[in-house]
C-alpha positions in Angstrom: -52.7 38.3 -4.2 -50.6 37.7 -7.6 -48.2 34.9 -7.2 -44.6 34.9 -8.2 -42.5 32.1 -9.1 -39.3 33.9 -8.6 -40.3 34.3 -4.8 -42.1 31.3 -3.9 -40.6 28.8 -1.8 -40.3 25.5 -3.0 -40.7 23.6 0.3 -44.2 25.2 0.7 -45.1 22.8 -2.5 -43.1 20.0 -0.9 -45.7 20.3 2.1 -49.0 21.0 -0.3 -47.8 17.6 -2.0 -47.8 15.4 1.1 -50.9 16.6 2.5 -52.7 15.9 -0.9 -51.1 12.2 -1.1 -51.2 11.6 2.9 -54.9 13.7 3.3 -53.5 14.5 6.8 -51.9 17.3 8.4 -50.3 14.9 10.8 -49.1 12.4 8.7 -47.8 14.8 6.5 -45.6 16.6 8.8 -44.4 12.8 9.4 -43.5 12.5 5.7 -41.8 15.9 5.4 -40.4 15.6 8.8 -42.1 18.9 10.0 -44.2 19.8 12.9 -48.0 20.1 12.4 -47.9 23.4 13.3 -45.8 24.4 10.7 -47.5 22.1 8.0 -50.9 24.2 9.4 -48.7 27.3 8.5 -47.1 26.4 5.0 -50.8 25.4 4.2 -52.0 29.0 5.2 -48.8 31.1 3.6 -49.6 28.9 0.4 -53.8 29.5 0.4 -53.0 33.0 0.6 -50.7 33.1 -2.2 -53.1 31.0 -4.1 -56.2 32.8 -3.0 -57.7 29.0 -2.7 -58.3 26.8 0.4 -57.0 24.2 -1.2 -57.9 22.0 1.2 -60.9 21.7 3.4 -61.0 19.6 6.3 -63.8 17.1 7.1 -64.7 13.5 8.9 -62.8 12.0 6.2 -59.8 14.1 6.3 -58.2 17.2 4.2 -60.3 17.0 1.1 -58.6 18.7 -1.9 -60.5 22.2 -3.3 -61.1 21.9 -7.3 -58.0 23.5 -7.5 -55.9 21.9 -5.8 -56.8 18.4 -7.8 -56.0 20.5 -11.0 -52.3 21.8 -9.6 -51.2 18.1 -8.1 -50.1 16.2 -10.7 -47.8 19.0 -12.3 -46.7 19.7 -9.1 -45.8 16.0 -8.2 -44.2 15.9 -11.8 -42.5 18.8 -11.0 -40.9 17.7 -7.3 -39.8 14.4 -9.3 -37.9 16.0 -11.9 -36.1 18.2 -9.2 -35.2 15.3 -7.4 -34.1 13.3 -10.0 -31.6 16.7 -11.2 -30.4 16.9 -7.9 -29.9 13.8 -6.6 -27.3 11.4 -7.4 -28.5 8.3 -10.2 -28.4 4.8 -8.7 -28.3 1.7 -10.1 -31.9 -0.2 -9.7 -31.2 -3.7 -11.2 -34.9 -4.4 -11.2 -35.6 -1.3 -13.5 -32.2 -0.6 -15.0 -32.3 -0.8 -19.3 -28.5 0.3 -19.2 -25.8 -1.1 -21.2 -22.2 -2.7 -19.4 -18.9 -3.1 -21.4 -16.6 -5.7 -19.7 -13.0 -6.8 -20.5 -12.4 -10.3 -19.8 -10.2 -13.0 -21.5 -11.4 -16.3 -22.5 -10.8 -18.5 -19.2 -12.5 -15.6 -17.0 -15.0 -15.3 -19.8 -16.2 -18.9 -19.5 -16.0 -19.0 -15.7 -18.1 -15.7 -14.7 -20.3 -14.9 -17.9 -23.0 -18.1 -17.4 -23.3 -17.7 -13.7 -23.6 -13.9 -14.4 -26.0 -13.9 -17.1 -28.0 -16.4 -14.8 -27.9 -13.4 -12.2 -28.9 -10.8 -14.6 -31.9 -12.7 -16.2 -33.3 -13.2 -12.4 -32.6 -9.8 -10.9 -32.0 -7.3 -13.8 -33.5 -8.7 -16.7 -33.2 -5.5 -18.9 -29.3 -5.0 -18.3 -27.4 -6.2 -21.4 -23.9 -6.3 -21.4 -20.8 -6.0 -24.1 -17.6 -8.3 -23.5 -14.2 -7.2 -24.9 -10.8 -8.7 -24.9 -9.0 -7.7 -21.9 -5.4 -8.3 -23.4 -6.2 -4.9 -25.7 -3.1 -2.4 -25.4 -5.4 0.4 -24.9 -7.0 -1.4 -21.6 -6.4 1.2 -18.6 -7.0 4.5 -21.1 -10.4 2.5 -22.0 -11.2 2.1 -18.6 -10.2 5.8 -17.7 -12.5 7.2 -20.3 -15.6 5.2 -19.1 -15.6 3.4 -22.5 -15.4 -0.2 -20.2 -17.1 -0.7 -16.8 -14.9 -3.6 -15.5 -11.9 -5.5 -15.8 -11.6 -8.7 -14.9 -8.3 -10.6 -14.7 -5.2 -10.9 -13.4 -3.1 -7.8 -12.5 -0.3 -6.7 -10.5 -1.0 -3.8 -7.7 -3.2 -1.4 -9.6 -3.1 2.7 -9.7 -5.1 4.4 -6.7 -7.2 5.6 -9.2 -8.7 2.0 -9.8 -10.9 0.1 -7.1 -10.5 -3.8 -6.8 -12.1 -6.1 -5.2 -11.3 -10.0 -5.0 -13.4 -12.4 -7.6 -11.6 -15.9 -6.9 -8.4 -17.6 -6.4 -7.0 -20.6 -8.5 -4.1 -22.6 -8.6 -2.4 -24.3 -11.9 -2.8 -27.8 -12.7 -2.0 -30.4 -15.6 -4.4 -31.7 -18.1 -4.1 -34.1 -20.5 -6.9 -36.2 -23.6 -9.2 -38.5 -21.9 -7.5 -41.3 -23.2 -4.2 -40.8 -22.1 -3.1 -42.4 -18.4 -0.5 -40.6 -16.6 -0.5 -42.8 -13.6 1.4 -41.0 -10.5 2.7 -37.4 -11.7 6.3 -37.0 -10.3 8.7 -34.2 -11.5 10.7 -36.7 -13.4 7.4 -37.7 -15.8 6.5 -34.0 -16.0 9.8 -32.7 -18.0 9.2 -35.8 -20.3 5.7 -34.0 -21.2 5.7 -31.4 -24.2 3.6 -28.9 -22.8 0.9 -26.3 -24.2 0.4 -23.4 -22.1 -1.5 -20.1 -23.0 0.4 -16.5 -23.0 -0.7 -13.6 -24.2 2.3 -11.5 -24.7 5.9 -12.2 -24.3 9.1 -10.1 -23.6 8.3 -8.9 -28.0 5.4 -7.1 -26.6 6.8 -5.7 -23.3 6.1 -8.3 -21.0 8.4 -8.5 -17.6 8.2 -11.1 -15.2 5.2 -12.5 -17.1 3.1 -9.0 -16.6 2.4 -6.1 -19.7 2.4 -2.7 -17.8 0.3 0.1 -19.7 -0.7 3.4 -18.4 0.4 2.1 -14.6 -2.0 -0.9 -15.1 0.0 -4.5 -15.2 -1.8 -7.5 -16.3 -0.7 -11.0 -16.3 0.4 -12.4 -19.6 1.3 -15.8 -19.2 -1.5 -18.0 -17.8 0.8 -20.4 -15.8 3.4 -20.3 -13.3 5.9 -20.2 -15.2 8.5 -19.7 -12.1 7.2 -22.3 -10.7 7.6 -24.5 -13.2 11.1 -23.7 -14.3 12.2 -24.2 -10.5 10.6 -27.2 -10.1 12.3 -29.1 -12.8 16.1 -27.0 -12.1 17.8 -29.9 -11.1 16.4 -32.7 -14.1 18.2 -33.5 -17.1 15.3 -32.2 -19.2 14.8 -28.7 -18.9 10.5 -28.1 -19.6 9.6 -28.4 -23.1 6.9 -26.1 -23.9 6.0 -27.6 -27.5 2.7 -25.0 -27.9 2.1 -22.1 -26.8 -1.0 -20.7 -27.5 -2.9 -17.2 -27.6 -6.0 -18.1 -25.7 -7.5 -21.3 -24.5 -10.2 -21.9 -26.8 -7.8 -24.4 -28.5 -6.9 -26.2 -26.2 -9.2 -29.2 -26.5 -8.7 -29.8 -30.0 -4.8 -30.2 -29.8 -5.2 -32.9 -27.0 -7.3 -34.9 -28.2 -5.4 -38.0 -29.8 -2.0 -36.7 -29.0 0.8 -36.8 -26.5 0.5 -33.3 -25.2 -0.4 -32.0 -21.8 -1.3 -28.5 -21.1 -0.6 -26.8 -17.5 -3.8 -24.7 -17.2 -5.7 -23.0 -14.1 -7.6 -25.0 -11.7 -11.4 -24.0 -12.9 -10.6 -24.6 -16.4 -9.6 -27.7 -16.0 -12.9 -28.3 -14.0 -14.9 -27.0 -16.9 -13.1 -29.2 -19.6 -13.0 -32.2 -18.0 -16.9 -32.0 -17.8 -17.5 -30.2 -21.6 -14.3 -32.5 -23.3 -13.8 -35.5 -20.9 -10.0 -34.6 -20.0 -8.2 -36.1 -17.3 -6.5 -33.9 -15.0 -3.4 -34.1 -12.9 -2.2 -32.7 -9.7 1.3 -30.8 -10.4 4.3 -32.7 -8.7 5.2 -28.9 -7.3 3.2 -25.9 -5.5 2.1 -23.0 -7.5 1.2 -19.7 -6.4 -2.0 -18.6 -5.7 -3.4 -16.6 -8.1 -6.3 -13.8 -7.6 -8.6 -12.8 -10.0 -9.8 -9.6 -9.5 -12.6 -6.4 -11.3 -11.0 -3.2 -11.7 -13.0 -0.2 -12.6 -12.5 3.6 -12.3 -12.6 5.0 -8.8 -15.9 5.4 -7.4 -15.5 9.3 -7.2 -14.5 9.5 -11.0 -17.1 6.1 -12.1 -20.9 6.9 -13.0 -23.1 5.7 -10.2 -24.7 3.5 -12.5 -21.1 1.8 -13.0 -20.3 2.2 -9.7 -23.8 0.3 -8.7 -23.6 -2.2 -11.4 -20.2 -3.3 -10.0 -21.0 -3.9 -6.5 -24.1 -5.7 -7.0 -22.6 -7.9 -9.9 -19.4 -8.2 -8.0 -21.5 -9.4 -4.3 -23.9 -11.9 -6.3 -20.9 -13.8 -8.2 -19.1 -14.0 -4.6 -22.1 -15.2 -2.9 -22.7 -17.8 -5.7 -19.5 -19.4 -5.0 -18.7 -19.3 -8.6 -15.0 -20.7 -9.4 -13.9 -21.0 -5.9 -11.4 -24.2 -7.0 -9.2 -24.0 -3.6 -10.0 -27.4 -2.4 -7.6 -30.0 -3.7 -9.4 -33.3 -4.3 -8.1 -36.4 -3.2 -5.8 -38.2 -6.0 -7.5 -41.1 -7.9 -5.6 -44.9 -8.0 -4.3 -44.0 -11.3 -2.9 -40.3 -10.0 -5.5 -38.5 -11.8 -8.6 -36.4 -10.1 -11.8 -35.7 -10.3 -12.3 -32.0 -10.0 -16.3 -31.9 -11.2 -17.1 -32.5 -7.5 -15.1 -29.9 -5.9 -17.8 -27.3 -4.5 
């Protein structure tokens, strides 16, 4: 009987792959989740297509004719590469060799790349991934044409056509050089401080209520309260003094070292610079607001299932690590300073 390809029926090689892994007729109707009697009868519609008994059965089980052991492997080969254009790609990070662009500004940058890397190296060694400014005009058309995975930052309520999920929450502190000795930080002391602070955009570059709207997408653009601060000192005789304000935080450091500045900053950074530069930080003699740092990405029906993959297992590892979670407020020091490197 001449054999076809245009009329052969695919699940019959489904079934004569089974059998030839499993050796069984019963355990592979198990695997393709078929009776045995119609595995017996796939078997005998495909033998007499193939004019071969393909297999034979003895005490040892369904042993595979000559030519049967010739037609496995393409046909195995074959099923794969079906699958693989049907079905939907995942995100393996075991296996993955896959290349992921975030956006991320310099504070986020410092707080989530280490632990994340840490994460990669141990569970998807092979991932490598491209970090871009996040304060770019162009951010939400870069994220709508796939060219970045993730955003990470600050934002006000995003498009529906962007999934979020929560990263960490901070609030704002003050920091000042090692050297210097505040003592007890009350509002009165505070508006004698010139202050640095970090903004990346002001009302020149479209900036409202200290957010830069583009494409529907609003990110934050000064990286302190600035409300908050502004209310706070209302009612003194010296209106805040911000003597340096500053594009990123990089600098930061450098200009208090020595010098009679004091920088209002988020709670983690100050963490991470009083352990890398030895500052001293200070409790703020008002509340702020809470802030949430959040990834944005495309929606998952519009993202690649790589992306989409990528984002939920990064995302889930830096929450269960714990990374940045600065809510607790440490007890003050004699001097009104605090220790923040112990803060879990």
């Amino acid at each position: 009987m001449s054999v076809s390809f245009k009329t052969l029926d695919l699940n019959l090689l489904k079934v004569f792959d089974a059998v030839m892994e499993e050796r069984s007729v019963l355990r592979a109707s198990q695997k393709v989740a078929l009776s045995q009697s119609a595995v017996s009868h796939s078997l005998a519609r495909l033998r007499e297509m193939l004019e071969d008994e393909l297999f034979v059965r003895t005490a040892a089980g369904m042993q595979p004719t000559a030519r049967a052991l010739t037609m496995a492997p393409q046909i195995r080969e074959a099923l794969r590469a079906l699958e693989a254009a049907v079905e939907l790609p995942t995100f393996v990070p075991a296996t993955s060799t896959r290349q992921f662009t975030l956006a991320a500004n310099d504070f986020t940058t410092m707080m989530l790349a280490s632990p994340l890397l840490k994460i990669l190296v141990r569970e998807a060694p092979a991932v490598d991934i491209t970090i871009k400014p996040v304060t770019r005009i162009d951010l939400a058309e870069q994220i709508d044409l796939g060219r970045i995975d993730v955003a990470i930052g600050v934002f006000s309520v995003p498009p529906s056509r962007f999934r979020t999920s929560l990263l960490f929450e901070y609030d704002d502190v003050l920091i000042v050089g090692g050297k210097r000795k505040l003592g007890r930080l009350d509002k009165a002391k505070l508006a004698r401080q010139p202050l640095v602070v970090v903004s990346f955009g002001g009302e020149q570059e479209g900036a409202i209520d200290g957010f830069i709207s583009e494409r529907g997408l609003a990110r934050r653009s000064e990286m302190y309260d600035r409300a908050a601060l502004e209310r706070a000192l209302s009612a003194s005789d010296h209106p805040p003094r911000i003597a340096v304000s500053l594009p990123h935080f990089l600098a930061l450091p450098a200009l208090l070292v020595d010098s009679e500045l004091a920088a209002i900053v988020p709670r983690p950074l100050a963490r991470a610079l009083e352990q890398t530069h030895g500052t001293t930080t200070y409790e703020l003699p008002y509340p702020t607001t809470p802030v949430e740092v959040r990834r944005y990405g495309t929606n998952v029906s519009r993202a690649s299932h790589h992306t989409n993959g990528f984002t939920k297992f990064s995302g889930a590892r830096l929450r269960s690590s714990g990374v940045a979670d600065s809510r607790q407020r440490p007890s003050l020091g004699q001097n009104g300073s605090m220790s923040l490197s112990s803060c879990k």
